[in-house]
C-alpha positions, 0 to 999 in steps of 0.5 A: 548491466541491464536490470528490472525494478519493480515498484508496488503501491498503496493508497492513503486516505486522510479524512479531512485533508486540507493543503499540506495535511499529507506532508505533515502526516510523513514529516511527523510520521519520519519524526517518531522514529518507531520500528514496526514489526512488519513479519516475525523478528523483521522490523521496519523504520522510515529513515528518510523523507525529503520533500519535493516542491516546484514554485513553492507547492509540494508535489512528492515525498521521497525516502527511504524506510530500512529493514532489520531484523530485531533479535530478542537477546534473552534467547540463545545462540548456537555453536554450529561448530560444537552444535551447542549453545554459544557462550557469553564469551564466543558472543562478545557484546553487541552494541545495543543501537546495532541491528542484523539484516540491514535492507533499504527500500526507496519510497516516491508519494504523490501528493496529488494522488496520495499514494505510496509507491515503493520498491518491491524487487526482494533481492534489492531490498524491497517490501511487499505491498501486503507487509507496505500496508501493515507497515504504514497502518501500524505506524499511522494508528500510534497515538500521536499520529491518531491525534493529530490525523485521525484513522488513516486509511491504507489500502494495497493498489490492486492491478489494473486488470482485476478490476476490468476483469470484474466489471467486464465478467457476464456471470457473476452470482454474487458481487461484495464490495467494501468502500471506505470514504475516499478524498474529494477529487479522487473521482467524478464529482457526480459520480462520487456525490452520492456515496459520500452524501450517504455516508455523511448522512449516516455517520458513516466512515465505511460501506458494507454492499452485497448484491445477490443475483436471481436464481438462473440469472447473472447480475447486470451491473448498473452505472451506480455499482460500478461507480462503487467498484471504483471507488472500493477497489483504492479504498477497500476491496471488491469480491466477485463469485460466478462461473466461468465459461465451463460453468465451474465456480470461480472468484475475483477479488482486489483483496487476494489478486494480483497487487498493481505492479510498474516494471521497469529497466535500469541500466548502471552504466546510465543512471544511478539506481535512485534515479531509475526507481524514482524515474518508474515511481513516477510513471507508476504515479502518472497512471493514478494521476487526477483527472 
């Protein structure tokens, strides 16, 4: 029987990061074994990290983070059959260790890339890449993590085409982009010098760029922008306001659009739905590979 999977992604940035330095941070990370609430009473837990290496050299995480939902037994129950709370004895006693609402979700980072790429299919257990990135961004800001690595940047990876939607839109009025410090070989080293020395320079981890079109006129983006589109749109966001060809209002945003998304086939009868998510994971990774 046929069905699709769907893999989301984000991307996580680790200042510095020499050789190894994104495999400590999920081996560690895997290690604490902390739950996080992600939404309401749903928690989060990475279960599993395997490492993947060839000919020595490490190239992907795999694993697996459960959801559950953490229920606070100070509350009550209730008796849909009496309609009233539930009794001491009609509860029984719960182990302490057991938790409601089990789901998997299956996980592939690249490390050449470092971003995460994960199941998003709801009915199969899959995450959001909004409550992904909350997840991981609460996970990485614990101390221990904090200590060892740094603030680890984690930004949701928007679709492909909301960032040629900006670049290539002819009225735009308003343009704001917010970049944080990528990693060296991401992109271009001439492209990308420029932003990272003026960052150094200043003591700066982040920034904050707004340009405001003429009266009448519509921006002309120059290459230095667009460069910083780029770059924001992995590590941080751009917002975009104009008009459109009716002269109506209208925004674009890799923060509120569509999040990237790889679709994907599985068939049960060929594969096993491990292999088939990491078999799209994979192609997810190879659109984000360095050039």
């Amino acid at each position: 029987m046929e069905q699709i999977i769907e893999v989301g992604g984000v991307n996580v940035v680790v200042h510095p990061h020499p050789e190894g330095q994104y495999e400590k941070l999920f081996r560690k990370a895997y290690r604490m074994k902390r739950p996080v609430r992600i939404h309401g009473d749903r928690h989060a837990l990475m279960t599993m990290c395997d490492v993947k290496k060839h000919e020595g050299t490490t190239f992907a995480l795999e694993g697996e983070i459960a959801t559950f939902s953490q229920l606070d037994p100070s509350l009550p129950w209730i008796n849909l059959e009496t309609e009233d709370d539930a009794s001491s004895d009609e509860l029984g006693e719960i182990p302490a260790h057991l938790r409601p609402n089990f789901r998997k979700c299956q996980f592939y980072f690249d490390i050449a890339s470092h971003k995460l790429f994960f199941l998003t299919t709801t009915r199969k257990g899959g995450i959001s890449p909004g409550l992904m990135a909350r997840y991981l961004k609460d996970l990485f800001a614990f101390s221990e993590i904090v200590l060892d690595f740094g603030e680890v940047g984690v930004t949701v990876l928007p679709d492909r085409d909301s960032i040629s939607r900006i670049l290539n839109w002819k009225k735009i009025r308003r343009l704001q982009i917010h970049a944080e410090r990528p990693n060296p070989g991401d992109y271009d080293p001439d492209e990308l010098e420029e932003f990272e020395q003026s960052l150094a320079e200043q003591n700066a981890s982040q920034l904050n760029f707004e340009l405001v079109a003429e009266k009448g006129r519509a921006l002309v983006l120059n290459d230095r922008t667009k460069t910083l589109v780029a770059i924001a749109a992995d590590n941080g966001y751009v917002e975009a306001k104009g008009h459109n060809a009716q002269g109506a209002p209208e925004e674009r945003s890799t923060k509120t659009g569509k999040p990237f998304s790889e679709r994907g086939e599985y068939n049960d009868d060929a594969e096993t739905y491990w292999d088939a998510f990491l078999r799209i994971a994979r192609t997810a990774a190879r659109r984000f590979s360095v050039k």
